[in-house]
N, C-alpha and C positions, 0 to 999 in steps of 0.2 A: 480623536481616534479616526473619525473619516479620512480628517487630511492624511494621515499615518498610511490605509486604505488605499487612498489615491496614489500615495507614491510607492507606497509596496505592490501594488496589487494590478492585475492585468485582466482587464477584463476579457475573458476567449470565448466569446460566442456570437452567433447571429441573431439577433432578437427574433423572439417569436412572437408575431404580430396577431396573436389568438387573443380579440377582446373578451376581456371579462374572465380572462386565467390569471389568477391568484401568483402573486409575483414571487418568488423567493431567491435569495444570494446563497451559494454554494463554494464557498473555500476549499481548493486542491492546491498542493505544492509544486508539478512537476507532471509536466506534458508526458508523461508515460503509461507503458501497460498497466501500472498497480495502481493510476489514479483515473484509468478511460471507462469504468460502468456510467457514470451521473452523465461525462459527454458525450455516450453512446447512447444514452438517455434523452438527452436534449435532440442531439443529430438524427436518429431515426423518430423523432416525436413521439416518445413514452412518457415524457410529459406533457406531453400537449393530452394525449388520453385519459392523462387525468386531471386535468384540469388547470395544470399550473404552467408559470412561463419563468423558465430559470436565467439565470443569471451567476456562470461559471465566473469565478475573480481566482485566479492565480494569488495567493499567497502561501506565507511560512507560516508554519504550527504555531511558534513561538507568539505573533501578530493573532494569528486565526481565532486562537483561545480566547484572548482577552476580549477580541469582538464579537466571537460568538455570548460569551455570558454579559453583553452590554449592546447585545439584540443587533448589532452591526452587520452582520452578517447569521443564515439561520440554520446556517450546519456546516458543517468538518467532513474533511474524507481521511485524513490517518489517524489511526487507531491509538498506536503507542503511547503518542506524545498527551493523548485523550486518557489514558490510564492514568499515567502518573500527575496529570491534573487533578484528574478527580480522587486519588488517593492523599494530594495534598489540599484537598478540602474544597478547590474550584466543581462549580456545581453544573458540571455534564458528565453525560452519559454517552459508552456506546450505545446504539438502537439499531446497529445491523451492520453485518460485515459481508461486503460483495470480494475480496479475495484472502479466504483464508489459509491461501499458502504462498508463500517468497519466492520470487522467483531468482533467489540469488544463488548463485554458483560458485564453486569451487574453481580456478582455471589455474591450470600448473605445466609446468616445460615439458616438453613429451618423452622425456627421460621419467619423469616421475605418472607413476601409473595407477597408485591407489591414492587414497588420503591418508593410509598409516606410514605411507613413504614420505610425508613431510613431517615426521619426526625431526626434530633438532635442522630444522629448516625456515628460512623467514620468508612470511607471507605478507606484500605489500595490500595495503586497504590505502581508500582516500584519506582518512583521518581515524586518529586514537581516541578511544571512544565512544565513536558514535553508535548509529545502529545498525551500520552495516558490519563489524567490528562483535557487536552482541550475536550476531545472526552467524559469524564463521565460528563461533565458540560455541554455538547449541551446536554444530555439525557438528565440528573434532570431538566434542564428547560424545556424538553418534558412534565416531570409530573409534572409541575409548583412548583418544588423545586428550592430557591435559592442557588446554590455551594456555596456563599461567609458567608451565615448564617446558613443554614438551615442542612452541615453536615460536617464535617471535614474530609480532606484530611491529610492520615497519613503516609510517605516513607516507606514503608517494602522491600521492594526492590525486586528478582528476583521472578518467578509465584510460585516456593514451596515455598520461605518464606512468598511471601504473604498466602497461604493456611493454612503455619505453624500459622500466627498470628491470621487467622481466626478460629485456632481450640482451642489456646489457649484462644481466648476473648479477642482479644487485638484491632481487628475491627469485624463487624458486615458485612462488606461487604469489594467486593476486586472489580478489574477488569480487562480483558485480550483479546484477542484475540485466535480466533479459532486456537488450541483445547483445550485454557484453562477451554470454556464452556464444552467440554467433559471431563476434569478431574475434576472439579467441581462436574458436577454431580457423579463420580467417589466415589468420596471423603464424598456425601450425601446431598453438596447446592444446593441449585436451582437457575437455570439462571432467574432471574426477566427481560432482555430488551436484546437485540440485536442490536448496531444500527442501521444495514442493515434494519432494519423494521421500523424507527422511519425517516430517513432522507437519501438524497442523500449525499455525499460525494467524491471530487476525490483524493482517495488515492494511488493509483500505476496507471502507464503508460508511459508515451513515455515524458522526457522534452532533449530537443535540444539547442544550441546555436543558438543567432540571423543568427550569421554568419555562421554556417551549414545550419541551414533551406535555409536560401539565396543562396547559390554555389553549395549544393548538394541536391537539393528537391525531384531528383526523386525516389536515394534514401531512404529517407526520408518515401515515399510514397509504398517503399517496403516492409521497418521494420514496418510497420502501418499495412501494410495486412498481414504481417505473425504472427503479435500480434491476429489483429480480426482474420485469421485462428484459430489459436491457444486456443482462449478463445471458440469459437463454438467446437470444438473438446470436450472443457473440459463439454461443457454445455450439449453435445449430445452422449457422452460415457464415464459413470458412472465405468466402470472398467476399460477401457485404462487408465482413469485421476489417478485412486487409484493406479493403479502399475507403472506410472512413478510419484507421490507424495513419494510412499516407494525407489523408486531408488534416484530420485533428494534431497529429505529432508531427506532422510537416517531412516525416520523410519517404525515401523513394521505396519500390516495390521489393527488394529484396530484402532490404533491410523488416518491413513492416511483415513480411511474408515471416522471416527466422523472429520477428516479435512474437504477432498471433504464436505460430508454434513452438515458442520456448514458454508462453505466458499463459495459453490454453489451461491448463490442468490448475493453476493459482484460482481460475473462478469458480464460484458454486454457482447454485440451480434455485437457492430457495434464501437468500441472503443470511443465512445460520454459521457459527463456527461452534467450533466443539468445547464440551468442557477442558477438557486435556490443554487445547489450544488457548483458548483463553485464560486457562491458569497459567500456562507459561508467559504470556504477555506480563498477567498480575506479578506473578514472583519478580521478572526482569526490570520493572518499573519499581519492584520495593527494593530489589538492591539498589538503585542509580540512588534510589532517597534513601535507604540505611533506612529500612523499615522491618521492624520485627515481628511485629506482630501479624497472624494470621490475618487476610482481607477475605470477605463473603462477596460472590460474584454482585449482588445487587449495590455495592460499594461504586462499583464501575460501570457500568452498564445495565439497562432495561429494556428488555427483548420483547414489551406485551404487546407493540404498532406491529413489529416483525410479525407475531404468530398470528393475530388478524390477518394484518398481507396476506402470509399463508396460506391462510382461509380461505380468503377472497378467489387467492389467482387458483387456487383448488378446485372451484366449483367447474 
């Protein structure tokens, strides 16, 4: 599994040379808004204050799972793929979610001006499927569209070729994540929905193994506070957050300027998601596995590091 590690995995950080901070490896998919608390965490040293010296590795969920529960690495940042593990018996948990709303958007040609005007209209995504594809179908049911009748989902694949197909007429609408709503607008569509405004979600934060939560809690309860540091930093300075987005995601100032302010409102203040939110993650991971039966939150996650955290940064 290491060598697997090695060739999947990137390691994106600058070590932190604090003797005698407790080491730990942090698995994220994807240099963006929905995976930048932990490397907001590292960059401004929220972990260094508590004691620990991380070690970001860039890898896939798919990779991430199997070496989290075989101690390879000692936490996860998305959520989803963390559900439906542990509904099929793999033993982690969530233990804290730093953004529990999407920040994916609707973007449509500027002829079309609500979302119940892409009725019997097709909407390009990257691929059939996945989770960005689950995430336009909670919307349309927001404006009481059926996804399975009411508009066709069409693979265009990566954010300019869906742009490309929406300029040639080939779909009517696309969908993405912040800052595809800023080149959208770039481009002359208009963002019709945001999720973040239409429903809770937990999408990035802290998932664990049973057997780390167990043996190493406390921990556990360190990486939790320097995530909740971290997210309040981003929530309460507007240009620290913009100039380590342009260091960490590697891009320029306008770009990282329409990130922060499309991605702003996806983070909380106290690493929590709702129950609402988290049972819709539950339900969407028991249909991908054709599960019937009712699941009890403690199935998928354990919130007890987080409501200590709480505590803590409380006093």
């Amino acid at each position: 599994m290491i060598q697997v590690l090695v060739t999947f995995a990137i390691v994106a950080l600058l070590q932190s040379a604090v003797y005698g901070a407790e080491k730990i490896r942090i698995g994220f998919p994807e240099f963006n808004s929905s995976t930048f608390t932990l490397p907001m965490a590292h960059l401004k040293g929220f972990f260094h204050e508590e004691g620990l010296q991380a070690e970001l590795i860039r890898i896939r969920s798919a990779i991430a799972l199997p070496a989290l529960t075989s101690a390879e690495i000692d936490y996860h940042t998305v959520v989803a793929p963390a559900v439906t593990a542990a509904l099929r018996g793999i033993l982690v948990r969530v233990v804290a979610c730093f953004t529990p709303g999407l920040t994916t958007a609707i973007i449509a040609r500027p002829e079309i001006k609500t979302v119940q005007e892409l009725k019997g209209k097709v909407i390009g995504l990257n691929s059939i499927g996945g989770g960005l594809e689950s995430t336009v179908r909670i919307m349309l049911k927001h404006y009481g569209l059926d996804p399975d009748k009411d508009v066709k989902f069409l693979a265009t694949g990566g954010i300019d070729t869906r742009f490309a197909a929406l300029k040639q007429g080939l779909t009517h609408a696309t969908a993405g994540s912040t800052p595809a709503d800023y080149l959208g607008k770039k481009f002359g569509y208009v963002v019709l929905a945001r999720a973040y405004d239409l429903f809770s979600y937990p999408n990035t934060g802290l998932v664990a193994s049973v057997k780390s939560i167990k043996e190493n809690p406390d921990r556990l309860k360190r990486v939790i506070k320097a995530g909740i540091k971290a997210n309040r930093y981003i929530l309460q300075n507007r240009e620290g957050t913009i100039q380590v987005m342009m260091q960490w995601m590697r891009i320029d100032r306008d770009t990282a300027v329409a990130t922060y302010d499309g991605s702003l409102k996806s983070f909380n203040d106290d690493g929590a998601v709702s129950d609402a939110g988290l049972r819709i993650a539950i339900d969407e991971s028991r249909k991908a596995i054709n599960m019937t039966r009712e699941v009890a939150f403690s199935e998928v996650a354990d919130f007890a590091m987080l409501r200590e955290a709480q505590r803590e940064l409380s006093k």
